[in-house]
C-alpha positions in Angstrom: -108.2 34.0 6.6 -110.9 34.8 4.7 -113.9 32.3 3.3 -112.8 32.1 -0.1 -109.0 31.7 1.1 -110.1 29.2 3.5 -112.1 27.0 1.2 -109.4 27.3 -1.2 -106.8 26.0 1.4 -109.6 23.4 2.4 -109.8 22.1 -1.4 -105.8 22.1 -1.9 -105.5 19.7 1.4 -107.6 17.8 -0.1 -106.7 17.0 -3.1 -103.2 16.7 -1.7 -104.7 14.4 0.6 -106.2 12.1 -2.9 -102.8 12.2 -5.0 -101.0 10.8 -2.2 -103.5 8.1 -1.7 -103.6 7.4 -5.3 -99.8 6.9 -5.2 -99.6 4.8 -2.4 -101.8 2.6 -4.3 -99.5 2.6 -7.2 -96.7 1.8 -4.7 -98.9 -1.1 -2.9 -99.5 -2.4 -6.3 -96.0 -2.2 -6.9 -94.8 -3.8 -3.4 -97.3 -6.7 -4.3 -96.4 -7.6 -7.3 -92.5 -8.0 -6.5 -93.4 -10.0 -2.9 -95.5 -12.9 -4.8 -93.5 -12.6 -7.8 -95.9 -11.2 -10.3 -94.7 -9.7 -13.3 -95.1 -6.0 -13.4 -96.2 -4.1 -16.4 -94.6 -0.2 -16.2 -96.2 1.1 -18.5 -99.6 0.4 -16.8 -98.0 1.4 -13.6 -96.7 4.4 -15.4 -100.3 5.6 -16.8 -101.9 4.9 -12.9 -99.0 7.0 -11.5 -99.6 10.2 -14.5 -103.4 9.4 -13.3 -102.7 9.7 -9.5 -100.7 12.7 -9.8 -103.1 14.6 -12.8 -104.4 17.1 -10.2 -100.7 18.8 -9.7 -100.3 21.3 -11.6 -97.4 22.7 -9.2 -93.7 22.3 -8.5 -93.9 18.4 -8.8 -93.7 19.6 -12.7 -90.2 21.3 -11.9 -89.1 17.8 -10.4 -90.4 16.2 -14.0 -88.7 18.5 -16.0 -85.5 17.5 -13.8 -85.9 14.1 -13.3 -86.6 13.7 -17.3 -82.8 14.4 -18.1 -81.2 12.1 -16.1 -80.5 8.5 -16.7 -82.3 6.3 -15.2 -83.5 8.4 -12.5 -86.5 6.8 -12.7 -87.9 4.4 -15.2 -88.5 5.9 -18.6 -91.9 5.0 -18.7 -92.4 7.2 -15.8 -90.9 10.1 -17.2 -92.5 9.9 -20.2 -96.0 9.9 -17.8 -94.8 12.7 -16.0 -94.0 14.4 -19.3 -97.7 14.6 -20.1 -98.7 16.7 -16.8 -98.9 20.3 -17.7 -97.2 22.8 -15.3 -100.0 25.8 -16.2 -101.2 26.6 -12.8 -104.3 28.7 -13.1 -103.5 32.5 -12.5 -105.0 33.9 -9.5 -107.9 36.4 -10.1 -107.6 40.5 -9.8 -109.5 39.7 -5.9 -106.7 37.6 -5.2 -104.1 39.4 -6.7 -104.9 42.4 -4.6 -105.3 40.7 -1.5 -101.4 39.5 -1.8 -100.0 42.5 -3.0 -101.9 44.2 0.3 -99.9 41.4 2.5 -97.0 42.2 0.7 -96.5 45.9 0.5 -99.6 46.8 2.8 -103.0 48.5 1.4 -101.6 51.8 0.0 -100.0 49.5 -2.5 -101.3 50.6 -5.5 -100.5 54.2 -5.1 -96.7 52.6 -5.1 -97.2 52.3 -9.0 -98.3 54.5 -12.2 -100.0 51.4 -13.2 -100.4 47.5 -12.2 -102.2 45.7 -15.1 -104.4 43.4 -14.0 -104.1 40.4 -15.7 -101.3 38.1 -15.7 -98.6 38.0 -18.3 -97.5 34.8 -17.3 -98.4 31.9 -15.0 -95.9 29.2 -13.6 -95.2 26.8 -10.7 -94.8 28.9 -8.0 -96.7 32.1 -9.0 -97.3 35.0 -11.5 -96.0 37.6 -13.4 -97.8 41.1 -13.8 -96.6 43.6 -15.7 -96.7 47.2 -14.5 -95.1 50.8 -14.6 -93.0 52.5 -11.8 -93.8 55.8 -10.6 -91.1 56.9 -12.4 -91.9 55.3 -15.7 -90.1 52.4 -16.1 -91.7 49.3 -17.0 -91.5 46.9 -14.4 -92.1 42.5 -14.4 -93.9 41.8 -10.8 -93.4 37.9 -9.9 -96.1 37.1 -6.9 -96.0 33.8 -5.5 -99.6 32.2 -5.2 -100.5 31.5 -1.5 -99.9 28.8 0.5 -97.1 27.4 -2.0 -94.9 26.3 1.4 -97.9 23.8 1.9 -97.9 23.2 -1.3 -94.3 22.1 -2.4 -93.3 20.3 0.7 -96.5 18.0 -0.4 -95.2 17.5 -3.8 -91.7 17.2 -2.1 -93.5 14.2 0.0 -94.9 12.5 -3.3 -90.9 12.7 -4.8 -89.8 10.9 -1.8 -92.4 8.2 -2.2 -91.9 7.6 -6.2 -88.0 7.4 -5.5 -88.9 5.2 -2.9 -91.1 3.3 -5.1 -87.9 3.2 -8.0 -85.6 1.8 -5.1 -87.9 -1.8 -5.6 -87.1 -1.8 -8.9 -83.4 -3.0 -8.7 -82.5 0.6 -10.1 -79.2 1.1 -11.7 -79.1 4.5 -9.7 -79.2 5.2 -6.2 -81.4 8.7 -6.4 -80.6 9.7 -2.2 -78.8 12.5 -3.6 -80.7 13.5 -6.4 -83.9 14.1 -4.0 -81.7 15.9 -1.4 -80.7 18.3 -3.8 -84.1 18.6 -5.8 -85.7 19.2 -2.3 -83.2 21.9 -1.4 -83.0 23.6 -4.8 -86.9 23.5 -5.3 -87.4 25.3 -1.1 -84.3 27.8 -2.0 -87.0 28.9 -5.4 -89.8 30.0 -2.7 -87.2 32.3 -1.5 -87.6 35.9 -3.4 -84.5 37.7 -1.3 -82.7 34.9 -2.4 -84.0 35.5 -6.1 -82.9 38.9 -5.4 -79.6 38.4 -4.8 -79.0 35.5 -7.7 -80.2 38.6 -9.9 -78.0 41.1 -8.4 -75.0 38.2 -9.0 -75.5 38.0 -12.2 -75.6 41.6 -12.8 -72.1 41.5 -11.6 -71.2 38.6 -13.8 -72.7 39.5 -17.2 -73.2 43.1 -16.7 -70.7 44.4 -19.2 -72.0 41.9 -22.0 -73.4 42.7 -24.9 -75.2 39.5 -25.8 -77.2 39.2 -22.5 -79.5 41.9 -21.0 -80.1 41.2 -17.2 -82.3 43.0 -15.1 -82.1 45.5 -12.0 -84.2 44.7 -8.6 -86.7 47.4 -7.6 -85.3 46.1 -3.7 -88.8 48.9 -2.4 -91.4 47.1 -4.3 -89.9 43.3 -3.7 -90.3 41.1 -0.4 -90.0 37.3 0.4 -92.9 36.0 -1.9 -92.9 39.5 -4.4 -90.4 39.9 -6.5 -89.9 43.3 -9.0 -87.9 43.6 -12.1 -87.0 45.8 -14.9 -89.3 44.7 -17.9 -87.5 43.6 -20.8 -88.7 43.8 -24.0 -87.8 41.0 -26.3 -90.0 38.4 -28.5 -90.1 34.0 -27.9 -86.6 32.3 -29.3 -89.1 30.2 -31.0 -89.9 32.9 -33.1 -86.2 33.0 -34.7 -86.1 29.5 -36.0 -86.3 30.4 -39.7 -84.0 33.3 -39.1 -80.7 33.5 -41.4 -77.7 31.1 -39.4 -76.2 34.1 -38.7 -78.9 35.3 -36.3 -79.4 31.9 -34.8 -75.7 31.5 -34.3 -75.4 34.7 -32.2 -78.1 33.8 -30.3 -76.8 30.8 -29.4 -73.5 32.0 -29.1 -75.2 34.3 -26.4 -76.9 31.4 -25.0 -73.5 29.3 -24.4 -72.0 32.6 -23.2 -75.2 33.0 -20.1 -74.8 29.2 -19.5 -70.6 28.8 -19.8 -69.1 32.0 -18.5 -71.1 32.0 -14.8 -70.1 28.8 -14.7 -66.0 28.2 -15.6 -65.7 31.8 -13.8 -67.2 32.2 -11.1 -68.9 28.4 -9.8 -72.3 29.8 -10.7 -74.8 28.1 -13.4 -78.8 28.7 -14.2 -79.7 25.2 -13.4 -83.2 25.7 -15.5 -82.5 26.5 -19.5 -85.5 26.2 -20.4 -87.0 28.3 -24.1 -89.6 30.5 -21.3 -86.9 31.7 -19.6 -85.1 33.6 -22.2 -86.1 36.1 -24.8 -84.4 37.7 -27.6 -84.0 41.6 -27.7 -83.3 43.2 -30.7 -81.0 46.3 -31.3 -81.2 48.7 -34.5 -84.7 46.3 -35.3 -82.0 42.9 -35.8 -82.4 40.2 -32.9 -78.9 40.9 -31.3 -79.2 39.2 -27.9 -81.6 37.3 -24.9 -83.0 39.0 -22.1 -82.2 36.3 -19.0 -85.5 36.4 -17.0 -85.8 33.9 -14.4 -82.8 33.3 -11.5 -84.9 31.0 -9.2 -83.3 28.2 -9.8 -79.5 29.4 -9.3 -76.6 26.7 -8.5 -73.7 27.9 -6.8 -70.4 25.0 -6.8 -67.1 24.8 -5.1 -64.2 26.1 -6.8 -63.2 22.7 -6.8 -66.2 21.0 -8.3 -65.8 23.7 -11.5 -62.2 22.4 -11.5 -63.3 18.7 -11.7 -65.9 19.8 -14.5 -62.4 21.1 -16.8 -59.9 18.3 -15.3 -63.4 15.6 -17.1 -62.9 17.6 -20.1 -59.7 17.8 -20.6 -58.8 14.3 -19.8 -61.2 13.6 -22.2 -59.7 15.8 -24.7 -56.1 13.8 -24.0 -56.8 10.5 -23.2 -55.6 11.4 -19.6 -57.6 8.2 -17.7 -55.6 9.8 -14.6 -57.7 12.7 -14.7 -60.6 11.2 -16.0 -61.0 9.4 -12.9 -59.6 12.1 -10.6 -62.4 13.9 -11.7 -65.1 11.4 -10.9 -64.2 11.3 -7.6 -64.3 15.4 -7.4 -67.6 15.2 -8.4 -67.9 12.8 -5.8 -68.4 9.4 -7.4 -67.2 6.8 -4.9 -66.0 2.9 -5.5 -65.4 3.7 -9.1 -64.1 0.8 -10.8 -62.8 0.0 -14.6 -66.6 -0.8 -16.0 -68.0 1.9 -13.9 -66.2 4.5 -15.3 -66.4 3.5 -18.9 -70.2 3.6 -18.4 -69.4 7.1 -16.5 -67.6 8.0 -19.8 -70.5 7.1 -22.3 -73.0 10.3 -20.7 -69.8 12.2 -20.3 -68.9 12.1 -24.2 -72.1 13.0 -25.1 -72.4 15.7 -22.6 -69.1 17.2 -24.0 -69.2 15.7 -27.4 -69.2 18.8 -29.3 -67.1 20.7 -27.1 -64.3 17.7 -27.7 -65.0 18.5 -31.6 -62.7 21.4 -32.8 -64.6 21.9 -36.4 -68.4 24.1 -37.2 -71.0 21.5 -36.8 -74.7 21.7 -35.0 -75.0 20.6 -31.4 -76.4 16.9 -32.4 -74.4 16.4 -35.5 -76.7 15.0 -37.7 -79.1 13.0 -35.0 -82.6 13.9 -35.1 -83.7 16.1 -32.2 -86.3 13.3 -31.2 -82.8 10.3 -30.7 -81.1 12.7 -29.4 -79.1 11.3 -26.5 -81.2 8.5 -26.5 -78.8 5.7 -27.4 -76.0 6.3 -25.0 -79.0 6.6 -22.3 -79.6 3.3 -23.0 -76.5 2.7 -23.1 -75.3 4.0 -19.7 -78.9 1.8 -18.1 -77.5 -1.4 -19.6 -74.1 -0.6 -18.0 -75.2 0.7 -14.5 -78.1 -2.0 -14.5 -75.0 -4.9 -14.6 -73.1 -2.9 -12.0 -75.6 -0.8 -9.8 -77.1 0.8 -8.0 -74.3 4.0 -8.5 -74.8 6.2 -6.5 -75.1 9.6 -7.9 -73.6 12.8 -6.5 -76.3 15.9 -5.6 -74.1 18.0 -8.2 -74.9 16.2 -11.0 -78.3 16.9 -11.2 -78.3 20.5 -12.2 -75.3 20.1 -13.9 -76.8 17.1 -16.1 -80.2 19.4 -16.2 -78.7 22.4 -17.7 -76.3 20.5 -19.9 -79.6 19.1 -21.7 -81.6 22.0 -21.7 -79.1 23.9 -23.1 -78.5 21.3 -25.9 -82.5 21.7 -26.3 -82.1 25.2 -27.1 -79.2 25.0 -29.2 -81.1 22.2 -31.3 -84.2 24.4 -31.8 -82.1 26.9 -33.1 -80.6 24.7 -35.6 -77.1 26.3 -34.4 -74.0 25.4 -36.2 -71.0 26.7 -33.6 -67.5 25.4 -33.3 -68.5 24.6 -29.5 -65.2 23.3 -28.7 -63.1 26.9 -29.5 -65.9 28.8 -27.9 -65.4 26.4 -24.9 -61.6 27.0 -24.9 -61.9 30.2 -25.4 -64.4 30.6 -22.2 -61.9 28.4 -20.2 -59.0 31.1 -20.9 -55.8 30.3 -18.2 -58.6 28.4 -16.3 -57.4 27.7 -12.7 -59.4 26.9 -9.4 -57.6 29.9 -7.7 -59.1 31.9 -9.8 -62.6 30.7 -9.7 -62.1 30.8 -6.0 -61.1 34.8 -6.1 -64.5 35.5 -8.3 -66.3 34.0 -7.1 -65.8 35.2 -3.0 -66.1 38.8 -4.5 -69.5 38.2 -6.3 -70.8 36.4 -3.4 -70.1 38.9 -1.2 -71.8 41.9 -3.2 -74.8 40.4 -3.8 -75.0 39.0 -0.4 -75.2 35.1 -0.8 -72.9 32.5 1.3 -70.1 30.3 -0.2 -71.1 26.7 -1.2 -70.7 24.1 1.0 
């Protein structure tokens, strides 16, 4: 280790070292207040837990973003704190860059490519993108993971374990257990760049023949465990198409549905992190026509029978079939479910699926205003669970809850106006878990990943 990497490991441990001091003393405040009785104000506790956690700008942002879309998870006064932290890491400098490329693919590394630019096109979480050129002259998207991340997001991972535990001496109307097993899990599986690898080569076999969404190829000789190399593709911010005629918007959220639904109802798989930065919009004959899908760290692969719970919800709700309503619950792994539980259950459930229920054109929120939206019934579902909790939660609800939002995000900055509920039925086809089953083991098995457990 060099000096510079070694003081820069030194500074790291340390202020991982402060944050977690600063939010055990939010929790000691916390504990107090609740043994002599004192009344607690969260919004102050709020602002001193944004404060003590202001100098990570890491992965604990990824466990915001999550944490932000699910009821009650945590207070909303923390989430709205969390909210405020910004998750732009500052990109590593052309000295650093070269010393991890030369530990990834050795020190002839540069003569691997017609060109490596030097600064970054993007900085995240976990690392960086570069764009370069192949010796064959394609354009290629490099992804280098900053050093020490392992370090560095089994520390956040440690400061998620002690704000849930902080939220468990609130009289929560969720148990979160399962919610930070399966952050913890999904966030270690995103260090992973072989695994990245093969979540791209999966979805290669899944969307390949699409017209709507471009995804790229691996360059397997210029990616390892922490480097990962794409094709480049060219396409411009959705953002950008917001004042575009419907028609546009609608196809690109038509393609949108179709990257999010299709994975999922056919083959168990879904991109657990919709977020605008991970898509952009290609154009064909100079028209936007499509989105490039860029990211596949954070991939979610279910049981055949959990997609089959997911369509039993649906349908029952569809029906009025209470039978499977419930039966589905308890696929998904709800336990103890009573009358009042599920009604409460059935409040996030028909505004997850609300417009999918709703066989007309209409936008995604029907006439709410993006800043309400699904703000009522998440009061709602607080004042239910608060009565009756703490529920808990199943681990597959988080992503599936995540990307259900996000996507609605995306689908409201468009201004999209869809009939959701035929493009559902029509991605649902002669839906049966037999069938998921059968795609899914064949996908799996060409792009090298193991069945869900």
């Amino acid at each position: 280790m060099t000096d510079s990497e070694r003081n820069r490991f030194s500074a790291r441990a340390a202020r991982y070292a402060r944050v977690g001091t600063n939010v055990g003393a939010v929790a000691a405040r916390l504990a107090a207040a609740r043994f002599f009785g004192m009344g607690l104000d969260r919004g102050e506790n709020a602002a001193a837990l944004g404060a003590a956690l202001g100098g990570l700008k890491g992965p604990i942002m990824k466990v915001a973003q999550l944490l932000a879309t699910i009821p009650e998870a945590i207070p909303a006064e923390y989430t709205a704190e969390l909210a405020k932290l910004q998750s732009e890491a500052p990109p590593m400098g052309w000295a650093f860059v070269k010393r991890r490329m030369i530990a990834e693919l050795g020190p002839d590394w540069q003569a691997r490519f017609a060109s490596f630019e030097h600064q970054p096109t993007a900085a995240a979480s976990l690392g960086q993108v570069h764009r370069a050129v192949s010796l064959d002259g394609h354009a290629l998207a490099c992804k280098l993971q900053y050093p020490d991340m392992q370090s560095a997001v089994e520390a956040d991972l440690n400061q998620l374990q002690m704000l849930f535990a902080m939220h468990r001496r609130m009289e929560p109307a969720i148990d979160a257990t399962e919610i930070a097993k399966e952050i913890s899990e999904r966030i270690r599986e995103e260090l992973d760049y072989r695994r990245e690898a093969r979540h791209v080569a999966l979805y290669r076999e899944i969307l390949g023949g699409l017209d709507l969404v471009r995804v790229p190829r691996v360059w397997p000789d210029l990616s390892t465990g922490r480097l990962l190399t794409l094709d480049w593709l060219d396409g411009t911010r959705m953002l950008e198409h917001r004042e575009a005629p419907l028609a546009v918007r609608n196809r690109l959220a038509t393609a949108m549905f179709t990257a999010w639904w299709l994975p999922f109802s056919h083959y168990g798989v879904i991109h657990g992190d919709p977020h605008l930065g991970n898509y952009t919009v290609f154009a064909r004959d100079g028209a936007p026509d499509g989105i490039n899908l860029l990211d596949y760290g954070c991939i979610r692969i279910f049981p055949p029978t959990f997609v089959g719970g997911v369509v039993d919800l649906y349908r029952g709700l569809l029906t009025g079939d209470d039978e499977r309503v419930v039966h589905a619950y308890e696929t998904w792994g709800f336990r103890n479910l009573t009358r009042e539980l599920i009604d409460a259950l059935n409040i996030w459930a028909r505004f997850i699926y609300g417009p999918l229920l709703d066989d007309r054109v209409r936008s995604i929120a029907d006439g709410v205003k993006p800043s309400e939206y699904g703000r009522r019934e998440a009061f709602r579902v607080h004042q239910e669970l608060k009565a009756r909790g703490p529920v808990m939660v199943p681990r597959e609800f988080v992503f599936m809850d995540r990307a259900a939002i996000g996507l609605g995000g995306v689908f409201l900055h468009l201004r999209a106006e869809l009939n959701w509920c035929r493009l559902f039925q029509d991605m649902l086809g002669d839906f049966s878990i037999a069938g998921v089953a059968a795609r899914q083991s064949a996908a799996l098995a060409g792009a090298g990943l193991p069945a869900p457990h």
